[in-house]
N, C-alpha and C positions, 0 to 999 in steps of 0.2 A: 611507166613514165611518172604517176604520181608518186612512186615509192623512191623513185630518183631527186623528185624536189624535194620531196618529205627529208630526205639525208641532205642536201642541198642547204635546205632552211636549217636544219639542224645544225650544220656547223657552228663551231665558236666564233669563226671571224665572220658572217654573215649578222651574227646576233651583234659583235662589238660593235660593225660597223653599223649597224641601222639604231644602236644605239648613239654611238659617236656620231649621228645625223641629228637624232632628234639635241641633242642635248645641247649642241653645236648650233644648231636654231634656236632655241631660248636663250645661248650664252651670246648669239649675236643682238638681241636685241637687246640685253643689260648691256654690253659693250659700246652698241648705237647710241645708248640715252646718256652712259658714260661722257662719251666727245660729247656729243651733240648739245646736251644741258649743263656738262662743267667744265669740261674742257675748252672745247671751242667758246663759250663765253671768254672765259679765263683768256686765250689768246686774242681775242676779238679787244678784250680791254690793254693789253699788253701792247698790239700795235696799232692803236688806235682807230676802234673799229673797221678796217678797210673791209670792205664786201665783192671781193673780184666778183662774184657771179652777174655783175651787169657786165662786165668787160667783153670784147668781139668785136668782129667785123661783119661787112656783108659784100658778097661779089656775088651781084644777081641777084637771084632769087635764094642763093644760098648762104645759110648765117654760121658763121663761125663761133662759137660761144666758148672761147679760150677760158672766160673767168669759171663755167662750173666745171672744165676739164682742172683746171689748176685747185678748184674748191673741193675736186671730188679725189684728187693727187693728197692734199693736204691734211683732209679726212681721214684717208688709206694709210698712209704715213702717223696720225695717230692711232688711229684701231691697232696696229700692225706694231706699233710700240706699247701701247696698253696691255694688249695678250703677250708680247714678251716679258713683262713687267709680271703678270700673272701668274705665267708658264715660269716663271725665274721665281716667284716665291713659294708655288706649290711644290717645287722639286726641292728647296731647303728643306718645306714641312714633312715632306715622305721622306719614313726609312731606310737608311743605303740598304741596299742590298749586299748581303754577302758573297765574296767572290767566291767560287771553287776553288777546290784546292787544285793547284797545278799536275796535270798528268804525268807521270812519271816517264823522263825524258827517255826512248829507247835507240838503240844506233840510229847511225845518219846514215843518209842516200850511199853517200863514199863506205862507209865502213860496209855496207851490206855488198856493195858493190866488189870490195874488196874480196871479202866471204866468199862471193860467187867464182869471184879470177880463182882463187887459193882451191876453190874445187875440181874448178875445170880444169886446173893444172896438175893434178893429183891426178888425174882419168887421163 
């Protein structure tokens, strides 16, 4: 059994993805302080400071806090444009890759099909 994790852990995609975690955690928190200290200011002075996160109701004992649902909506919708933004410049800066050369096209379904009729009819 340990020689089954040991190949397990060894794979390539086990190593990208526990890399693609950590790396993906520190790039969330440059991306957090991104909105949160230049951005969301920057829109907060644009539409005149409004702060939904007081906004809600209450029925009962129960509080509906609409404003940090729409705060955290808002958020989401910058983060999620920032990393496009990101993900759209790092793919200009990387190398296209080269295509293969196209496979050398060989008969089609029909022609082989054909081959076969022209056999059987010869027997």
């Amino acid at each position: 059994m340990l020689n089954e994790f040991k190949a397990f852990i060894a794979k390539g995609n086990v190593l990208d993805l526990a890399v693609g975690i950590i790396i993906g955690a520190a790039f969330t928190a440059i991306v957090t302080s991104l909105v949160d200290d230049l951005i969301q200011p920057l829109i907060g002075m644009i539409i005149g400071g409004i702060d939904f996160s007081s906004w809600g109701f209450s029925i009962g004992d129960a509080k509906f806090a609409i404003g940090n649902f729409i705060t955290a909506v808002i958020k989401f919708l910058i983060v999620a444009w920032v990393v496009f933004l990101i993900v759209k410049a790092v793919n200009k800066m990387m190398p296209k890759k080269e295509e293969a050369p196209a496979a050398p096209a060989g008969p089609s379904d029909n022609d082989l099909l054909k081959d076969i009729l022209a056999e059987l009819k010869k027997k």
